[in-house]
N, C-alpha and C positions, 0 to 999 in steps of 0.2 A: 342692262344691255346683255343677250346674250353673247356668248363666248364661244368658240368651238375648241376643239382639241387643237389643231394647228392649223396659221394660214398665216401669212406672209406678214411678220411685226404684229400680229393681232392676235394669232391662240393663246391657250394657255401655254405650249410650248415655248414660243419664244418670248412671250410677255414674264415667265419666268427667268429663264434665262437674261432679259433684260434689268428687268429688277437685283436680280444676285451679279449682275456685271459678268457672267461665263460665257463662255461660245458653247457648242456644241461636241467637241472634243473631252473640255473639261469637265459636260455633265450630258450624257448621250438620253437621249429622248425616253429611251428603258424606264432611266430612274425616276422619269418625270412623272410616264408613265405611273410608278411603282406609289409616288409621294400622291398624284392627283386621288389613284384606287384607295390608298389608305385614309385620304380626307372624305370620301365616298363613304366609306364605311363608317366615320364619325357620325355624318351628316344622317344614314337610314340610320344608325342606332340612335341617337338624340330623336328622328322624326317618329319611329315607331314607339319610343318609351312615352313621346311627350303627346302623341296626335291621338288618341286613343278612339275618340267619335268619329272624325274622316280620315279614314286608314291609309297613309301614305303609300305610293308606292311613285319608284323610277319610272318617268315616261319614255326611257328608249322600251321600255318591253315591248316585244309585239305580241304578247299572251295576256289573257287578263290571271290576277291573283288566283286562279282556281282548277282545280284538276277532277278528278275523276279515278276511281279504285275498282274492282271486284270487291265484291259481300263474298267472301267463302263460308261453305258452309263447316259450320262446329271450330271458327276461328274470331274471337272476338280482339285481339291486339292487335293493333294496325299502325303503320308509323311511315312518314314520308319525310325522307331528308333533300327532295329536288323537287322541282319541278320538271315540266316536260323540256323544257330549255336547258336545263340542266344547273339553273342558277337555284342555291342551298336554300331552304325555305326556314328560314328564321321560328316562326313562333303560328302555330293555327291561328287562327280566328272562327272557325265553326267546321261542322259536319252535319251533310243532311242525308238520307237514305229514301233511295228510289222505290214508292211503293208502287209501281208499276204504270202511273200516269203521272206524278209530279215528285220532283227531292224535295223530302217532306224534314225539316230542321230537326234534328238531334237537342235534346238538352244536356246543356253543360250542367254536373254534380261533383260531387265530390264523393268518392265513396267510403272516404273515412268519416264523414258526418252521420252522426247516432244513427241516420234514420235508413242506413246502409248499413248492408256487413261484407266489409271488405273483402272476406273468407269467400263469400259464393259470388262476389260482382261480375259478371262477364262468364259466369261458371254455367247457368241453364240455359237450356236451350231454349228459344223463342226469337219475338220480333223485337229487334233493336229498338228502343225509343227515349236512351239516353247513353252519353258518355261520360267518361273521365278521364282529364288530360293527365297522363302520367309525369309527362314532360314536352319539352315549348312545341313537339311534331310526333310525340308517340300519345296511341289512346288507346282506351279499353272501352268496348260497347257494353252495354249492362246483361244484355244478350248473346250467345249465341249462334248465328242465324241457324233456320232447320233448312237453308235450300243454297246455292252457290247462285249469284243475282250478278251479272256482268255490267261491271261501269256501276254499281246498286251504290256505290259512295260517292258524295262527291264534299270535297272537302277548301276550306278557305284560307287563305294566309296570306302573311307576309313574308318578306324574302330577300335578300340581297339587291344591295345595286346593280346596273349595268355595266361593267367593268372598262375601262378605256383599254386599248393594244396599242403599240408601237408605232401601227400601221393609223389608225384612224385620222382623220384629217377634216372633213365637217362635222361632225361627231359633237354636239354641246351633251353635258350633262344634264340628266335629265330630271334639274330641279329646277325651284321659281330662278328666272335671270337675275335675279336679286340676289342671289347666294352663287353664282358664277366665281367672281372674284377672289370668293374661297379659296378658289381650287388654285389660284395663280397664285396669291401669296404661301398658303400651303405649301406648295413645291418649291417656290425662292427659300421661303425658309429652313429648308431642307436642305436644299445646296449651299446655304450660310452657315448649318449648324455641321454639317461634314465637311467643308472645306473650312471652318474656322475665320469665315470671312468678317472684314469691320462693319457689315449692317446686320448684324443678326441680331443686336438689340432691336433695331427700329422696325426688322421684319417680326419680331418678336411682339410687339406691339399690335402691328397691324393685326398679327394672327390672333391674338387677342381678341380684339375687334371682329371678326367673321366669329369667331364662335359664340360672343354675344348678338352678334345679327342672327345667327341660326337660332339662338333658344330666343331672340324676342320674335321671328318670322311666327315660330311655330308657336307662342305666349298669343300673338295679334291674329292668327290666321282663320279662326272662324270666327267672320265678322255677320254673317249670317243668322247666325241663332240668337234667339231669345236670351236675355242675362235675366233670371227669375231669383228674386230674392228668398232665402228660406230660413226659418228660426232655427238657433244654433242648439245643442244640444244643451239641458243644464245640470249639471251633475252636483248631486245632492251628495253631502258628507259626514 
């Protein structure tokens, strides 16, 4: 079922608050706020370590994963800590460069592998046609470029959640309805472990529970592809 931020006995706001037994005085919507954001952040770090082939992302975004950079010329480090929403972009997933009728894909290297010398990677001048991820949103092109190309990158990733505010009120988070309830016990449990109240074992439990539902969701979740058996390696001694 999905769930929204708050609505009358049914959001997550007061569906917490029901759960830990508080009114509103004793736990003002902020912090609920504060506890849902933070279970947010478990849930895209667990989806993006464990979904690796269908790249999870939050569906409140109104953008898709991807942006868009200038090629300058005789600058090959390049690094993007947002998107154009302003939401932190966690870790690339590719780079492709505009050779002037399609974004033509960058290959990922490494340039400390033998068949690189890390001393000139990115050092000569020429046409881009590989990177190296230095870190999870900075790269180095193996190139160069000899001309300044507008928009010439366009780059992919993943990124934060959609954050909930104070203010929101139809507002569901924006994973499967099946991991909704998360975010309800999450925040009880919260109000139980700072008010010191008598259910924070059994909310303790529950919470348990949700974060085994999120790693089997994301264990069960491509049911679509192929299971191909393949011989194990056999290491000889």
């Amino acid at each position: 079922m999905s769930i929204v931020f708050s609505a009358t006995n049914a959001g997550i706001v007061e569906q917490s608050r029901s759960l830990a037994r508080v009114d509103s005085t004793q736990w003002p919507t902020q912090k609920i706020v504060n506890s849902a954001n933070n279970w947010l952040d478990f849930l895209t770090g667990y989806a993006i370590g464990a979904d690796k082939r269908f790249q999870w992302d939050d569906t409140n975004h109104t953008k898709l994963p991807e942006g868009t950079a200038e090629l300058t010329i005789n600058v090959s480090d390049y690094s993007w800590l947002t998107d154009e929403q302003g939401n932190s972009i966690i870790t690339l997933t590719g780079v492709s460069r505009y050779d002037g009728t399609y974004y033509q894909p960058l290959k990922l290297v490494d340039r400390k592998d033998p068949n690189y010398d890390p001393a000139t990677f990115g050092m000569v001048t020429g046409t881009p046609s590989e990177y190296d991820k230095i870190a999870d949103n900075i790269i180095r092109l193996d190139k160069r470029p000899s001309a300044t190309v507008a928009s010439g990158l366009k780059f992919y990733f993943q990124r934060t959640g959609s954050y909930f505010v104070a203010g929101d009120t139809t507002k569901s988070p924006g994973v499967s309805p099946l991991l909704h309830r998360g975010f309800v016990i999450a925040s009880a449990y919260d109000i139980a472990l700072t008010l010191g109240l008598s259910n924070l074992q059994a909310l303790g439990v529950e919470r348990e529970k949700e974060e085994q539902k999120v790693i089997q969701y994301f264990t069960d979740r491509n049911q679509d592809e192929r299971k191909i058996m393949t011989m194990a390696k056999i290491l000889y001694i």
